[in-house]
N, CA and C atoms as a LAMMPS dump frame, in Angstrom:
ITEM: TIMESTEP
0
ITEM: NUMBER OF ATOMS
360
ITEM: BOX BOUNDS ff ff ff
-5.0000000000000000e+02 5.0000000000000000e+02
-5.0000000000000000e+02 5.0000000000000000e+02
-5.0000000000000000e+02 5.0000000000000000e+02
ITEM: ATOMS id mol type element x y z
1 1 1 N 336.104 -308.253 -332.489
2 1 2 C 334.739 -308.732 -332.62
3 1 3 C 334.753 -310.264 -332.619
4 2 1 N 333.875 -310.627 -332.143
5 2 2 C 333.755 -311.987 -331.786
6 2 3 C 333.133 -313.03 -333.431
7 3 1 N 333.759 -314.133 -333.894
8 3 2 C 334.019 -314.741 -334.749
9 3 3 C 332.331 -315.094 -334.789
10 4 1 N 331.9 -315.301 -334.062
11 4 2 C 330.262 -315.467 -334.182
12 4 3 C 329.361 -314.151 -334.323
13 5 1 N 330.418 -312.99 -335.105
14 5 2 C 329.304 -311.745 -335.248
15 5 3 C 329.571 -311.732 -336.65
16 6 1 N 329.022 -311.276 -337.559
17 6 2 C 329.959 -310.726 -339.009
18 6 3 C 328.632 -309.911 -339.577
19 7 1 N 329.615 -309.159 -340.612
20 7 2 C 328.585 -308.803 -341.363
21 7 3 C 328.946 -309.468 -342.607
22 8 1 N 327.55 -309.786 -343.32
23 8 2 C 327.527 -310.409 -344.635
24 8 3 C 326.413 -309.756 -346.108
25 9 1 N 326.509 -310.043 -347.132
26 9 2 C 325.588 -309.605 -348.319
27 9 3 C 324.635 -310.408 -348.518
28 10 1 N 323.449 -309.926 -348.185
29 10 2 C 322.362 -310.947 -348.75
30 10 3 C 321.849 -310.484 -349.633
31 11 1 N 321.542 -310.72 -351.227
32 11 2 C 320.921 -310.224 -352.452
33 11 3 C 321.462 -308.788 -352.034
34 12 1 N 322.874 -308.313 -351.962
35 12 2 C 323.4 -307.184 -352.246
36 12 3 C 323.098 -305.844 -351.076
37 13 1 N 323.038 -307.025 -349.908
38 13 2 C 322.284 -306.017 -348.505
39 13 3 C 323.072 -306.313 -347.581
40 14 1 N 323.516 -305.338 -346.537
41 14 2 C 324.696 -305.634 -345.535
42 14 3 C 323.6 -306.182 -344.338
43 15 1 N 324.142 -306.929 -343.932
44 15 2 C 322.822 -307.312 -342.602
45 15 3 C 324.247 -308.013 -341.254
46 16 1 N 323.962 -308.106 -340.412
47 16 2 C 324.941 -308.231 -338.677
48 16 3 C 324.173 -309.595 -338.788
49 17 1 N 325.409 -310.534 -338.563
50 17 2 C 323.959 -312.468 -338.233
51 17 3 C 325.238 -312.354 -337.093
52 18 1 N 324.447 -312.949 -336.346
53 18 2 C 325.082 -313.104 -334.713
54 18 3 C 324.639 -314.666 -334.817
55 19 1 N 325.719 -315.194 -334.414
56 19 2 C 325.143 -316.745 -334.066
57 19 3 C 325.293 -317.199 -332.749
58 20 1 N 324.228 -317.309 -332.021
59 20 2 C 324.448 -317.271 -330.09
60 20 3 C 324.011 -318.726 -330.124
61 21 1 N 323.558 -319.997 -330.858
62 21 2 C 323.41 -321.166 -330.772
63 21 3 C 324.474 -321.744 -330.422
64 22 1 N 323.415 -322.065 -328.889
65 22 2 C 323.7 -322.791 -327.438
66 22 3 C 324.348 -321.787 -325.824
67 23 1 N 323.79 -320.586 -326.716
68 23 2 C 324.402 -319.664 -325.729
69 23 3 C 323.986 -319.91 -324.201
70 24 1 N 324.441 -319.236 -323.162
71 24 2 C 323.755 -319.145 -322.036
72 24 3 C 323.352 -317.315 -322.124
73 25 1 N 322.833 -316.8 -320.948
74 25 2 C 322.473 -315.669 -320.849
75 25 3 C 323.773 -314.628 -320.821
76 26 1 N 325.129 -314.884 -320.028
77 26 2 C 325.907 -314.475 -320.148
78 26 3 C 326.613 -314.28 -321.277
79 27 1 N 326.529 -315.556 -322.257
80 27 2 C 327.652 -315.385 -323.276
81 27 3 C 326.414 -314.205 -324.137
82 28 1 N 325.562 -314.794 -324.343
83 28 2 C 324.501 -313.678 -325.261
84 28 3 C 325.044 -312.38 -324.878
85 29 1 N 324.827 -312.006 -323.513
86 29 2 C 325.017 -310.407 -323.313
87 29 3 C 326.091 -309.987 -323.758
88 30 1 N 327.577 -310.234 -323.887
89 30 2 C 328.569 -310.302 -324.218
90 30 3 C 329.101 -310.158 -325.757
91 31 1 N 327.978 -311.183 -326.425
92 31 2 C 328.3 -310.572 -327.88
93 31 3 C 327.258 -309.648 -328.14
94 32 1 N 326.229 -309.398 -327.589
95 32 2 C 325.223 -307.842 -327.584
96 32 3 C 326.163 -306.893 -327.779
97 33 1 N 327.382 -306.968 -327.294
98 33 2 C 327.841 -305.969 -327.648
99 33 3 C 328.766 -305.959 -328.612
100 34 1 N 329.184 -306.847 -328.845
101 34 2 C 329.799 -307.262 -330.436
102 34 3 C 328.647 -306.581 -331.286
103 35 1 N 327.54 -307.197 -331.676
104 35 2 C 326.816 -306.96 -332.499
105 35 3 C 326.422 -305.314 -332.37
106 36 1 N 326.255 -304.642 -331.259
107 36 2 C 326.076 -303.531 -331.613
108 36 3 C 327.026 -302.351 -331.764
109 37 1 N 328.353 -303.307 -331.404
110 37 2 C 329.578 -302.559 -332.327
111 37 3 C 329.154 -302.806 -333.445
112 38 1 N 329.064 -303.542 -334.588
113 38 2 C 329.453 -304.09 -335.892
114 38 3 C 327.335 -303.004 -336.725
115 39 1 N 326.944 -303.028 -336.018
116 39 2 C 325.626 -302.205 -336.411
117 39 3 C 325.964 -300.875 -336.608
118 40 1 N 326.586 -300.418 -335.527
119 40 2 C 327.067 -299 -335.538
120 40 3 C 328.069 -298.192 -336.536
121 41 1 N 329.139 -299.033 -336.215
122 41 2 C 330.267 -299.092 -336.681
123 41 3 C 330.141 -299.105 -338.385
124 42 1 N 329.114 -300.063 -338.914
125 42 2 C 328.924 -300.235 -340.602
126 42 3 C 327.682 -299.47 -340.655
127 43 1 N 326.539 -298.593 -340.147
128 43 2 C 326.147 -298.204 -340.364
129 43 3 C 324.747 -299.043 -340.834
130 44 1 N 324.363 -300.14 -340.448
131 44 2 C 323.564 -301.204 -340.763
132 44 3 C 322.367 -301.287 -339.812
133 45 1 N 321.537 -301.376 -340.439
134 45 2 C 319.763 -301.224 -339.691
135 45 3 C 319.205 -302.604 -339.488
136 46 1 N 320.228 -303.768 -340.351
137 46 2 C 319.558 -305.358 -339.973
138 46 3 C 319.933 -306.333 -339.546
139 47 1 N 319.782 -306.625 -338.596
140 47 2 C 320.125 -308.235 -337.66
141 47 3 C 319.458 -309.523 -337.805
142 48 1 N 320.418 -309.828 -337.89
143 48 2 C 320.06 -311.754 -338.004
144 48 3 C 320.626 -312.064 -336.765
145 49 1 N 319.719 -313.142 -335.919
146 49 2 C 320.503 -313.853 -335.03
147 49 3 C 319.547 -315.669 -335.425
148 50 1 N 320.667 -316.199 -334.782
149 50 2 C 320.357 -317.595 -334.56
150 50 3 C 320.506 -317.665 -333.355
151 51 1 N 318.935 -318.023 -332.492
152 51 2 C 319.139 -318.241 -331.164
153 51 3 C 318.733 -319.404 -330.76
154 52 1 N 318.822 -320.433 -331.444
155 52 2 C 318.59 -322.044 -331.362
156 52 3 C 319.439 -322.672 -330.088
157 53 1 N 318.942 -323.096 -329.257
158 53 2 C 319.234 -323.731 -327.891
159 53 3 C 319.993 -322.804 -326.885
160 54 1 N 319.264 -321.308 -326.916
161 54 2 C 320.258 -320.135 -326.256
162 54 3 C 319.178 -320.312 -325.157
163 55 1 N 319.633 -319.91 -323.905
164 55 2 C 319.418 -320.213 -322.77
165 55 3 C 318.783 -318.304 -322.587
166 56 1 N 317.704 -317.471 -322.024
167 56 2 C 317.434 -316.401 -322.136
168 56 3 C 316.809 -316.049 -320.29
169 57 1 N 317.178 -314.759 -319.941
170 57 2 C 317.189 -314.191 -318.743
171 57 3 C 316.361 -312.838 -319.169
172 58 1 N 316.142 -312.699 -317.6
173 58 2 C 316.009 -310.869 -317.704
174 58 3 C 317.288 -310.041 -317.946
175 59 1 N 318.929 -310.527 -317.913
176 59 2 C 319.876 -310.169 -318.286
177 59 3 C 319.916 -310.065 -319.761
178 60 1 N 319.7 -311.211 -320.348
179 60 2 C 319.967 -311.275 -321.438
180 60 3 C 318.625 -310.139 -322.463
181 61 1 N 317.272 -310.366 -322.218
182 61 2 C 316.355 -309.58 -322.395
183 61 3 C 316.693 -308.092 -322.27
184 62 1 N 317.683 -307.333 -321.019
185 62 2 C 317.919 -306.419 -321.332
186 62 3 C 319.382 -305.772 -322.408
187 63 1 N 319.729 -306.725 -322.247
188 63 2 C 321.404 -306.826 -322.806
189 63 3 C 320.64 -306.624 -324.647
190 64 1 N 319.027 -307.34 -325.124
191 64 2 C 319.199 -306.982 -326.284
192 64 3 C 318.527 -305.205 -326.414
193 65 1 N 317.344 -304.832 -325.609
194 65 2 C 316.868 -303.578 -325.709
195 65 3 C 317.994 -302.719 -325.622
196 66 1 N 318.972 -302.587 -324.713
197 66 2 C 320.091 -301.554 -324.65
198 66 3 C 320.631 -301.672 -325.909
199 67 1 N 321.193 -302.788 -326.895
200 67 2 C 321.753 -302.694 -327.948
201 67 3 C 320.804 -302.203 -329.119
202 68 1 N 319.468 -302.779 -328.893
203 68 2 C 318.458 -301.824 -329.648
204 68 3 C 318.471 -300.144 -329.838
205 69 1 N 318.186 -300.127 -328.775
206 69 2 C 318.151 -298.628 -328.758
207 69 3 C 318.998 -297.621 -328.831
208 70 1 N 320.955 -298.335 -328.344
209 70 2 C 321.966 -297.652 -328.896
210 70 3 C 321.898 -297.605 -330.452
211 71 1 N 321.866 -298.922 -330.535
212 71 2 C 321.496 -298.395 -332.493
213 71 3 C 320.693 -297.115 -332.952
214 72 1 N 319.273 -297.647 -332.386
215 72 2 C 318.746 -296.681 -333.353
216 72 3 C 318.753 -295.337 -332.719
217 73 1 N 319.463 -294.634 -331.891
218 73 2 C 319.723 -293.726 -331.511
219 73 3 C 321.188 -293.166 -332.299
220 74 1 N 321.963 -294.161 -332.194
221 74 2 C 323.326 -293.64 -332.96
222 74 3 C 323.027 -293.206 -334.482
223 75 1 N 321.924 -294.044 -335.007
224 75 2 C 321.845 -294.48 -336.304
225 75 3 C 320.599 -293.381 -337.17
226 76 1 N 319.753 -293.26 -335.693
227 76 2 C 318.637 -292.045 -336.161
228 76 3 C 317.62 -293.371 -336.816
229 77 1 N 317.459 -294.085 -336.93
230 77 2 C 316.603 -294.585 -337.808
231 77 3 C 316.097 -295.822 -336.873
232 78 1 N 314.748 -296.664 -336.983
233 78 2 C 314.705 -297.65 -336.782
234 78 3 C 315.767 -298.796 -337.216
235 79 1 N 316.017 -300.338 -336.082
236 79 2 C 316.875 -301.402 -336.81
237 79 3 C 316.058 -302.244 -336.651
238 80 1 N 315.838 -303.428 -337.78
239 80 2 C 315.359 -304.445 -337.627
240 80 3 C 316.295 -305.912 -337.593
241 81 1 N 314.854 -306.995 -336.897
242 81 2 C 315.617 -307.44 -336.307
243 81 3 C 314.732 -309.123 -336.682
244 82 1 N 315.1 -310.401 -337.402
245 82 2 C 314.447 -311.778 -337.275
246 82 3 C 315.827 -312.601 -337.002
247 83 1 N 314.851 -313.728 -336.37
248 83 2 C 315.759 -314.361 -336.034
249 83 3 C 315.018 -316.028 -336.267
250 84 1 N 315.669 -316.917 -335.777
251 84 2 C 315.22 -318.524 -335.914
252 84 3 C 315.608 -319.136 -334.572
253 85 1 N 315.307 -319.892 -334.457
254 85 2 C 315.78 -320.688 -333.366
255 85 3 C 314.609 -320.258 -331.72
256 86 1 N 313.713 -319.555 -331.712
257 86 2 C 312.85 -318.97 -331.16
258 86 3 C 311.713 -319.399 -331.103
259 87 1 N 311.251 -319.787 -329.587
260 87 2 C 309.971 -320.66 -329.434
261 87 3 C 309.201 -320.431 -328.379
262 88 1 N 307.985 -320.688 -328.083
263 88 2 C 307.309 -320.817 -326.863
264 88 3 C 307.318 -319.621 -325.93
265 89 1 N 307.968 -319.633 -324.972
266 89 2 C 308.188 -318.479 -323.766
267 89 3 C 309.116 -317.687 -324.738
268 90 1 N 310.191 -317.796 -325.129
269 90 2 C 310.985 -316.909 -325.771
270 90 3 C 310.492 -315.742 -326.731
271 91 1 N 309.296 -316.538 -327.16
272 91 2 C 308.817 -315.347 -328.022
273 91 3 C 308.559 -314.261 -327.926
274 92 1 N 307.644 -314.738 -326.498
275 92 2 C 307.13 -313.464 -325.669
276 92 3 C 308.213 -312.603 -325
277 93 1 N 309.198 -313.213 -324.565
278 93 2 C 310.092 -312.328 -323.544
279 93 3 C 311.131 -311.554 -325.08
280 94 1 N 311.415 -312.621 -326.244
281 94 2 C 312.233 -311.352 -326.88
282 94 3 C 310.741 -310.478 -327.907
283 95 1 N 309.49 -310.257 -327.663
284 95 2 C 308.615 -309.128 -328.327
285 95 3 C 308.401 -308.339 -327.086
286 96 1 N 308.366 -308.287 -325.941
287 96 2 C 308.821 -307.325 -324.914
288 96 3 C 309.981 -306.412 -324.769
289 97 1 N 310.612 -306.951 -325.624
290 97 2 C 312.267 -306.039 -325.517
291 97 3 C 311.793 -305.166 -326.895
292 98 1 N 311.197 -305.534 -328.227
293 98 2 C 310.62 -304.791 -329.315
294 98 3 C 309.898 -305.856 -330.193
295 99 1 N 308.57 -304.979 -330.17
296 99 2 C 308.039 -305.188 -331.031
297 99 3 C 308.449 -305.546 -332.668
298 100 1 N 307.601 -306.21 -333.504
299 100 2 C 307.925 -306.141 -334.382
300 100 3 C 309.326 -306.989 -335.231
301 101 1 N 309.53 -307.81 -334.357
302 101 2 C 310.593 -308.754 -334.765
303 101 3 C 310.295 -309.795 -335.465
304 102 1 N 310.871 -310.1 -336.797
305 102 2 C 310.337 -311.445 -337.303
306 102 3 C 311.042 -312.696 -336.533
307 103 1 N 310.115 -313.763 -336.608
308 103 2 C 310.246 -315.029 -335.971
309 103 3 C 310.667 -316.228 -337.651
310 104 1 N 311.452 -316.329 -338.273
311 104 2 C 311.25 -316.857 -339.238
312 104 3 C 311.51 -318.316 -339.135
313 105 1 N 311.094 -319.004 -340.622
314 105 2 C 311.149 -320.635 -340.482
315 105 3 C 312.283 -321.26 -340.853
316 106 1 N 313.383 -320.083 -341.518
317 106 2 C 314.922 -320.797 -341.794
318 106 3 C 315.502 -319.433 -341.746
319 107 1 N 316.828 -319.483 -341.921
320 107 2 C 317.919 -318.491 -342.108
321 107 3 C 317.485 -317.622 -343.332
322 108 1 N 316.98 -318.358 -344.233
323 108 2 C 317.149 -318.059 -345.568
324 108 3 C 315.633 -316.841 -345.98
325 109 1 N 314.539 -317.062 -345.175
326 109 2 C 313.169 -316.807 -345.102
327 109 3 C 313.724 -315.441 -344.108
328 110 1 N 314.61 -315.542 -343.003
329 110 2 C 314.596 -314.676 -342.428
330 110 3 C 315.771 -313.293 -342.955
331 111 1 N 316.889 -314.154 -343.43
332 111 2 C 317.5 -313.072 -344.308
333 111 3 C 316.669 -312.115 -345.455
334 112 1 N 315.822 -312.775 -346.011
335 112 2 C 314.696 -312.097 -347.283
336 112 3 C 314.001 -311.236 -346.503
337 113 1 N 313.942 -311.487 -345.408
338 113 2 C 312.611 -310.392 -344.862
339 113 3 C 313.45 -309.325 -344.156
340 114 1 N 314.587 -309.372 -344.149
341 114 2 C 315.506 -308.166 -343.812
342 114 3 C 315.587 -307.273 -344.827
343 115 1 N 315.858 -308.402 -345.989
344 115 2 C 316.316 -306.898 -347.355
345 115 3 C 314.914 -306.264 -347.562
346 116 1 N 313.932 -307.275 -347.716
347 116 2 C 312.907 -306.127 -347.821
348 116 3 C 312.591 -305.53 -346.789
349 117 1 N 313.248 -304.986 -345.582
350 117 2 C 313.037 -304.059 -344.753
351 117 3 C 314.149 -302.808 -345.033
352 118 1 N 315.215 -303.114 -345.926
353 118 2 C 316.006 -302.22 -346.149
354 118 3 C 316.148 -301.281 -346.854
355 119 1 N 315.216 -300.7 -347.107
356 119 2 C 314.029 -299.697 -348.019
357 119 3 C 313.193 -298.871 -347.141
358 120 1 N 313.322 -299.285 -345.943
359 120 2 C 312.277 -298.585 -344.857
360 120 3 C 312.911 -297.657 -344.135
């Protein structure tokens, strides 16, 4: 697994933070699948990414729905998913891949809104 995937405890909650800051579309797709090893694999419904100066495609757009939906197919359950670093056009092209993604204002705002999804 790639050193930019991990899983970590936030207030006692396992959550996947992917850090793709400065990615291009290729490297993103690439750890898509890191991350949806490490979802699967621990049994974990929440993602953090940092996508601050990541470069985004229709590659990369599909590279995250396929890892979406292997999850919550392996997993049976919905996964959620905020992230930071997300602006303008990006918004729109990653709420086309799923709905329902938080857009948060730090790491820290967006980790909190994971655990309280981890009850759902």
């Amino acid at each position: 697994m790639s050193d930019r995937v991990q899983v970590i405890q936030h207030k006692g909650v396992k959550i996947v933070v992917s850090d793709c800051r400065g990615y291009k579309p290729e490297q993103y797709c690439a750890q898509m699948k890191d991350v949806q090893r490490a979802l699967i694999g621990g049994n974990i419904g929440l993602l953090f990414q940092d996508l601050t100066d990541t470069v985004a495609n229709e590659e990369a757009k599909n590279a995250a729905k396929a890892c979406e939906e292997a999850v919550s197919k392996a997993r049976g359950k919905k996964t959620f998913s905020a992230m930071i670093g997300v602006t303008g056009i990006q918004k729109i092209i990653a709420n086309a891949v799923e709905k329902g993604q938080y857009f948060a204002s730090s790491r820290e705002d967006a980790l909190d809104w994971l655990v309280a999804r981890s009850t759902e």
